[in-house]
N, C-alpha and C positions, 0 to 999 in steps of 0.2 A: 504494500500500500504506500501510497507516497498523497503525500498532503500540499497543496498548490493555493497560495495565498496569490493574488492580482492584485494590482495595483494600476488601473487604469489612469491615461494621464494622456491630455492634446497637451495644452502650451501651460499650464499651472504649474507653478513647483510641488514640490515634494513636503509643503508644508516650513515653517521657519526654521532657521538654522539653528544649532541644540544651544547657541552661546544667546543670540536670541528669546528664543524660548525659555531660558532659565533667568534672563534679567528680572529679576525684583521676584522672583523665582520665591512661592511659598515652599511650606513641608513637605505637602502633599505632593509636587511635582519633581522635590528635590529627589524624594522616597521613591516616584514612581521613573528614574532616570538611575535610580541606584537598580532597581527594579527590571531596568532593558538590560543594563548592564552584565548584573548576574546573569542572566537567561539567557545572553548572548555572549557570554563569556568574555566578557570586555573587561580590562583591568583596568583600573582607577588611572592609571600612567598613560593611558592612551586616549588621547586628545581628541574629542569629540566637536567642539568648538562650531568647526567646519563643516558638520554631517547634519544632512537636513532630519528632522527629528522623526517625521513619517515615515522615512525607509527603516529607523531605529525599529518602530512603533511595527512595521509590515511585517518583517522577520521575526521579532520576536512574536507576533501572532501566528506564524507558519509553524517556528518550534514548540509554541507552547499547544498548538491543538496537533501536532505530529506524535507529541509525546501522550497527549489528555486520548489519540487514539490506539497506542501503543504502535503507530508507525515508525519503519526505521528512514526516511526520507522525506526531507521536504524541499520544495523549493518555491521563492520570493520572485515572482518575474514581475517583470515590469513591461505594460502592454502600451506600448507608444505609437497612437497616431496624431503626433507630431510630425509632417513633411520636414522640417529641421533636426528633428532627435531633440527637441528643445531638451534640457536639465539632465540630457543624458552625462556631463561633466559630474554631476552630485553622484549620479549610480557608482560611475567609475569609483570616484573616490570613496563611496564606503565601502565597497568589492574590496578595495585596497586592505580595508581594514580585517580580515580574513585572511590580506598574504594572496586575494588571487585579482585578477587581471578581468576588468567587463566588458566584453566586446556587445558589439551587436547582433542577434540573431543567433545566439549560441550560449549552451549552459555550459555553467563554471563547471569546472573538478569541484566535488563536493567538499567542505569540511567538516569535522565531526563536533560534536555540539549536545550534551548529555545524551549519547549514543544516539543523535537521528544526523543522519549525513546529509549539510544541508548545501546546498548550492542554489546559484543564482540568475536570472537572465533578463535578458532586457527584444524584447521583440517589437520590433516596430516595419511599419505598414507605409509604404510612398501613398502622396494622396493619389496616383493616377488609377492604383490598383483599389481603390477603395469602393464600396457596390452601393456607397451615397452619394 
């Protein structure tokens, strides 16, 4: 079984970026950033700052109901019909944060992630092929 979280997206970002998001930053949101954290295996030293919070937020929803269904795979794609890739520079860069590389049109080598091998992809659509 493999568990498939979407993340549909034209021109909108991925939600604000974590350093954003945490300005004037209550409990509750500090708790729930310690919270992706853990569940994505992210160590306090590694600099989120820059990583839009939604793709935080996507992933760890992929792992947490991969595990809630005792699957061993899941993957976070991200479904762009954006004609530019618009925001596909943010995907890249938290791919990065895993150690793997985000191209277009292609799933990552998985990494392991309280035993569910999770990997990533970004698919996107030109508008000529589009059937709107």
């Amino acid at each position: 079984m493999v568990v498939i979280m979407v993340e549909g997206k034209v021109e909108e970002p991925f939600g604000e970026l974590v350093k954003d998001w945490l300005e004037q930053a209550s409990d509750g949101k500090r708790k729930r950033l310690a919270f992706l954290r853990e569940t994505l295996q992210l160590e306090d030293s590694v600099n989120l700052d820059s990583i839009r919070y939604q793709l935080l937020h996507r992933t760890a929803s992929a792992l947490l109901e991969a595990m809630n269904l005792n699957a061993k795979k899941a993957i976070m794609l991200v479904h762009s019909f954006s004609p530019a890739s618009a925001w596909l520079e943010d995907y890249v860069n938290f791919v990065r944060l895993f150690g793997l590389q985000g191209q277009t049109n292609q799933l990552t080598p998985s990494v392991r992630i309280h035993e569910v091998e999770l990997s990533f992809a970004w698919v996107s659509e030109k508008a000529n092929n589009s059937p709107f």
